[in-house]
N, C-alpha and C positions, 0 to 999 in steps of 0.2 A: 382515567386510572392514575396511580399513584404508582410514578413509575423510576424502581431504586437501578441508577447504571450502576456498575462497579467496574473499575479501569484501577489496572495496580500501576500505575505509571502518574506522571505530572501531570494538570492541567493549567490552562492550554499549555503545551498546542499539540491537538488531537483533532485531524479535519473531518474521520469521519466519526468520530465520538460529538463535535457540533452539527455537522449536521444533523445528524440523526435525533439530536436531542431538540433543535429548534425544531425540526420537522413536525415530531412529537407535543412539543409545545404550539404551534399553531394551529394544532389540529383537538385541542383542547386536553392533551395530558397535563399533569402537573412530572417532571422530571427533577427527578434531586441524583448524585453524580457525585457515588464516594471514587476519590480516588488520595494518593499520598502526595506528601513535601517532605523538603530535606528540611525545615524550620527555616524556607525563606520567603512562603507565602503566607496568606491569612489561612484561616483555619476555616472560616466561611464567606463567602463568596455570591453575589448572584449576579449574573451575568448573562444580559438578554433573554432573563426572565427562568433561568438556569440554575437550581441551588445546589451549590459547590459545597461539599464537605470535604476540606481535608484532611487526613488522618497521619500525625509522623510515621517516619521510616526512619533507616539507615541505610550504608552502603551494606553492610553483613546480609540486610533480609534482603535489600537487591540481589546478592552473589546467591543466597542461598533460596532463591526461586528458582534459577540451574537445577535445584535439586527437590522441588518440590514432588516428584515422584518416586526420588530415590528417599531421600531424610526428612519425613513429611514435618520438619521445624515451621516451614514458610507458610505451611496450610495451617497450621494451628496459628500463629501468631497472627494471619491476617483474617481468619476463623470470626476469632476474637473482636479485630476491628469492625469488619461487616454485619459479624450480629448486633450490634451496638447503631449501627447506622440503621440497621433495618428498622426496629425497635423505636430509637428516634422518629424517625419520618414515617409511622406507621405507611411502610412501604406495603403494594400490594402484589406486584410482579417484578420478578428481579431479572435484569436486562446484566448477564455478564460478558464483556468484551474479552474475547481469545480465552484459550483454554488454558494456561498460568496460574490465574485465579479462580478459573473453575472450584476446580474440589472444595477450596475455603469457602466460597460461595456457597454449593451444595451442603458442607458442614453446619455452615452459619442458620441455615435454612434451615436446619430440621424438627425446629420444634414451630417453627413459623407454616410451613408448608405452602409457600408461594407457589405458583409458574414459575418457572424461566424459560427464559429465551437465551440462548446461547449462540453470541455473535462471534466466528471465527474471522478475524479477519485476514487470516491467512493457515496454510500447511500447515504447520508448524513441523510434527516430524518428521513430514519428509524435507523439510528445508533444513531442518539442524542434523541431516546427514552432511549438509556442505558446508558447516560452521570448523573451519578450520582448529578451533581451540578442543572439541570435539573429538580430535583424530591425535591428540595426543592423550600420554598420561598425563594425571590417571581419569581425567575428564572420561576418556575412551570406555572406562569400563563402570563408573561411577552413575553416567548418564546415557539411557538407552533409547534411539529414536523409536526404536523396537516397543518397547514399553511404554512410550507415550503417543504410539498408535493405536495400541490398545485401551487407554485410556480414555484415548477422545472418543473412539467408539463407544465405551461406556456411557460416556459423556451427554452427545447422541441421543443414546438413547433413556437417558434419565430427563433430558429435558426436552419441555413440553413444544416448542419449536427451536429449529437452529438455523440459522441467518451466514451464508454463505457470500462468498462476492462474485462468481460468476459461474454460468450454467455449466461446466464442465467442471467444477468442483463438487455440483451437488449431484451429475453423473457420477462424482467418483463415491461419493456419501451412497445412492442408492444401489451400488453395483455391490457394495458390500451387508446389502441388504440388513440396515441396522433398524431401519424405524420407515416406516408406510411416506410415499412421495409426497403427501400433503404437509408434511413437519419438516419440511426441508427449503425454505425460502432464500431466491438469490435474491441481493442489494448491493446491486456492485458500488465502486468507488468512482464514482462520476464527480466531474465540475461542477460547482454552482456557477447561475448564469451571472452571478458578480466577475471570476474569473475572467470575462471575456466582456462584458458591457463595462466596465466600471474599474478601470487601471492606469497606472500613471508612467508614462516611458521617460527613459534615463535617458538622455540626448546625446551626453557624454560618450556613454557602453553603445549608443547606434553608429555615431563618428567613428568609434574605434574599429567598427565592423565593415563599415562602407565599405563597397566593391568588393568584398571578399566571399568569397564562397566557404559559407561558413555550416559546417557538420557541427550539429549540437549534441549534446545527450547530460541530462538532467538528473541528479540522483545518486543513491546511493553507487561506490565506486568498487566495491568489493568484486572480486575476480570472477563468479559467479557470473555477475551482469554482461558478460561478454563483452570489454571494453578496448582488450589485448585484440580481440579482431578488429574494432577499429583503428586504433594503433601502429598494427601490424598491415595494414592496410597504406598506409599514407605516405611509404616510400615510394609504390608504386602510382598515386593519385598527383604525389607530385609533378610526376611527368604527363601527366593528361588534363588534369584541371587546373586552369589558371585559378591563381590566387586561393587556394585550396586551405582551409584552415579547420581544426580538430579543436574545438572547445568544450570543456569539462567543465561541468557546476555540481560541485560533490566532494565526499570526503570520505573513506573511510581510510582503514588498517592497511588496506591494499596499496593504497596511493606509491610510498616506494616501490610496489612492484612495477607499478605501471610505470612511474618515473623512471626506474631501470632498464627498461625496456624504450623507452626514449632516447634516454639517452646511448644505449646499447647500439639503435636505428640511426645516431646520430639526427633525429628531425625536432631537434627542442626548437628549432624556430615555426614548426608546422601545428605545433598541442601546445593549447593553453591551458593551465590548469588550476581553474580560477577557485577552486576550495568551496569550503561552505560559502551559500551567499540568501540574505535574507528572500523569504518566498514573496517579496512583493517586488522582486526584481526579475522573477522569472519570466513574466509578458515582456519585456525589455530585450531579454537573452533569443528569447522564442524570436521576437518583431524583428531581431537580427539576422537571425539563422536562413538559412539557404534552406538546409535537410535535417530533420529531426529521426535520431535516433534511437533505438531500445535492442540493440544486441543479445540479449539476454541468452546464457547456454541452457539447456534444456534438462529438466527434468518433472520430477513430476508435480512438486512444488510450482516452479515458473509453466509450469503446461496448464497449472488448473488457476493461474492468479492474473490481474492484469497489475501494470504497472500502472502508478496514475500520471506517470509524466505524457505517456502517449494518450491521452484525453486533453490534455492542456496540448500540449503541441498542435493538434486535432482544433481545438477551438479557437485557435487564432489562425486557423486557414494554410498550416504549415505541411508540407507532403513529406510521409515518413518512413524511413529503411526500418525494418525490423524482423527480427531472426524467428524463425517457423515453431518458437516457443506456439503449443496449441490455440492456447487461449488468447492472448495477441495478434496471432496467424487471422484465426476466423475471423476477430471484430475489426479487424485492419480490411478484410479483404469485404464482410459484409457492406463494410462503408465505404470503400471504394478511393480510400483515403491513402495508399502508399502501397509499395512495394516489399517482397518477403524475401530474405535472403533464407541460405540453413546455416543454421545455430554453428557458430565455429569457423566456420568455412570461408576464408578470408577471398580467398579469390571469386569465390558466388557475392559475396559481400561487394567487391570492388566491380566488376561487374554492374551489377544492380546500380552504385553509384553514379558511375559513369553514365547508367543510359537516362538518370535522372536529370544530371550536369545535361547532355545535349539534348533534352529537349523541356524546353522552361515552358513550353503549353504544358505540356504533361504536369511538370510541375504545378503550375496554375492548377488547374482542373483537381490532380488530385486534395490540393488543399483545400478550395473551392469542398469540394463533395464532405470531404472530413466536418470542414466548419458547420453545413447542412447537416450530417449526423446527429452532433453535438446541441445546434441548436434548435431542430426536430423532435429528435428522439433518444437524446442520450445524456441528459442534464441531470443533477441532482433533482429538480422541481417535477422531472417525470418519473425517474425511476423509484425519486425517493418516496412513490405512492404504494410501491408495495410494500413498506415498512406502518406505513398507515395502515393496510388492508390487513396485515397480518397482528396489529391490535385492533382491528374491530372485531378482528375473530376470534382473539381472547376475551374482548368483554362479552362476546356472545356466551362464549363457550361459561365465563362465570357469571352470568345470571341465569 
């Protein structure tokens, strides 16, 4: 099949917009992958057999995708674009990533009359309840999570499958009984087996680490992710675990907060906070790390999504603390691969640590079992077979 992505964002870098798309391509699609530039890349592209169209933007249609469901500006303008790509590439199913570009997608489409497949790769409204900028004016009243729940449901059910990332999001999709359980497909975001056979360590960032009992956590840094529990944790770790260190690889808007709270704690020599860092330095950080973390507080967003740091931490054999967020909870505890604290709870948190620190079989073994998950049954090469399976049943369904 002839198969149009659409991603309102850059490319690369988008890990699970490649994979999905080589996937597709080795399995005999043709994949073409509109997405935008700010005028600093080519306009066409092919890339491991991938044909790239890019379309300009600006920052204006960036700010005013915020409001694609209140001032539908953003849906007509990229309307526009995507009819034009379609057209071109005599596309024959349209693969659109998150529900953003939806509607312009659905508009572009109307005289076309394609499938789609609607890949959500995340909540969206229940997460842009926790989006600070949100909970002011006049954001607050202009932009409603309210209304782009209803939406997605729409969504749903106008398109012909929708492609979620783990099985308790597509419980939460069928509990609101929008569309029959066969149009509801999970694809989580797993590792490819490159991530873990095929990487190169910093020898430098390992020296630095040596001996130290080193608590990782990978990733976006916003207050959500529950990071203040770790944080807030490491006055009191100081006095139980030798050489006890809190290292951060991430960035976001938060970062003074947490820095405030550092320094607040007095323990700037306990948290490093190493900023953004290129992702080919991540098996370097992990090969260091002692305990791999994902704190994350809970809602219903973080309940139905996983993080993909805790699959990589997982695949290089690392045992991992992480908060009873649902969906995390379960595939941590299915694999046998770490320990669960509850969401917030500093002192459940420190705890859990602690009986990790005394006892390094434990350790061993749970990372041990993690790595086997990973490299068993939880790879991109396995899961990404039901993204297969669900275009053989579109070409079924269109012949």
């Amino acid at each position: 099949m002839r198969i149009g992505m659409i991603l309102d964002k850059t490319y690369p870098p988008d890990p699970r917009v490649h994979n999905e798309a080589i996937t597709l391509l080795k399995n005999g699609h043709e994949v073409f992958l509109f997405c935008l530039q700010y005028g600093d890349q080519k306009d066409y592209e092919k890339l491991e057999g991938l044909k790239i169209y890019r379309y300009n933007t600006n920052r204006f249609i960036y700010k005013a995708s915020a409001l694609a469901y209140t001032i539908p500006v953003y849906t007509y303008i990229m309307a526009k674009k995507i009819r034009d790509f379609l057209k071109m590439n005599r596309i024959e199913v349209i693969h659109v990533h998150d529900m953003v570009v939806a509607p312009a997608a659905f508009r572009a489409n109307k005289n076309f009359k394609l499938p789609v497949v609607l890949d959500l790769h995340e909540n969206r409204p229940e997460i842009m309840k926790e989006y600070p900028h949100l909970k002011k004016l006049p954001n607050k009243y202009l932009i409603s999570p309210k209304k782009w729940k209803n939406v997605e449901g729409e969504l749903i059910r106008k398109s012909n499958k929708t492609i979620v990332v783990t099985a308790e999001a597509r419980e939460e999709i069928l509990k609101r009984k929008l569309v029959d359980e066969n149009r509801v497909v999970v694809v989580p975001n797993t590792v490819s087996s490159s991530f873990y056979e095929n990487y190169h360590l910093d020898q430098n960032l390992l020296k630095r680490y040596k001996d130290q009992f080193m608590v990782l956590y990978i990733g976006d840094t916003g207050l959500r992710r529950g990071l203040m529990t770790g944080i807030e944790a490491m006055p009191a770790l100081k006095n139980k675990i030798k050489n006890t260190r809190l290292v951060i690889v991430g960035t976001s808007s938060a970062d003074e907060n947490l820095k405030a709270k550092v320094r607040e704690l007095g323990i700037g020599d306990l948290v490093d906070f190493e900023g953004w860092k290129e992702p080919e330095l991540f098996q370097t950080y992990i090969a260091a790390s002692t305990v791999c973390i994902s704190p994350l507080l809970r809602n219903l967003h973080h309940d139905t999504t996983y993080a993909n740091k805790i699959f990589q931490y997982m695949a290089l054999a690392k045992p991992l603390l992480v908060s009873d967020a649902t969906a995390q909870k379960n595939i941590i505890l299915e694999a046998g691969c770490g320990l669960v604290h509850e969401a917030g709870n500093t002192v459940d948190y420190i705890k859990n640590l602690i009986t990790l620190y005394e006892d390094p079989d434990k350790r061993s073994k749970l990372g041990a079992q993690g790595k086997e998950f990973i490299t068993q049954k939880f790879n991109w090469e396995i899961t990404g077979k039901t993204l297969v399976k669900l275009y053989e049943d579109l070409e079924k369904e269109a012949s």
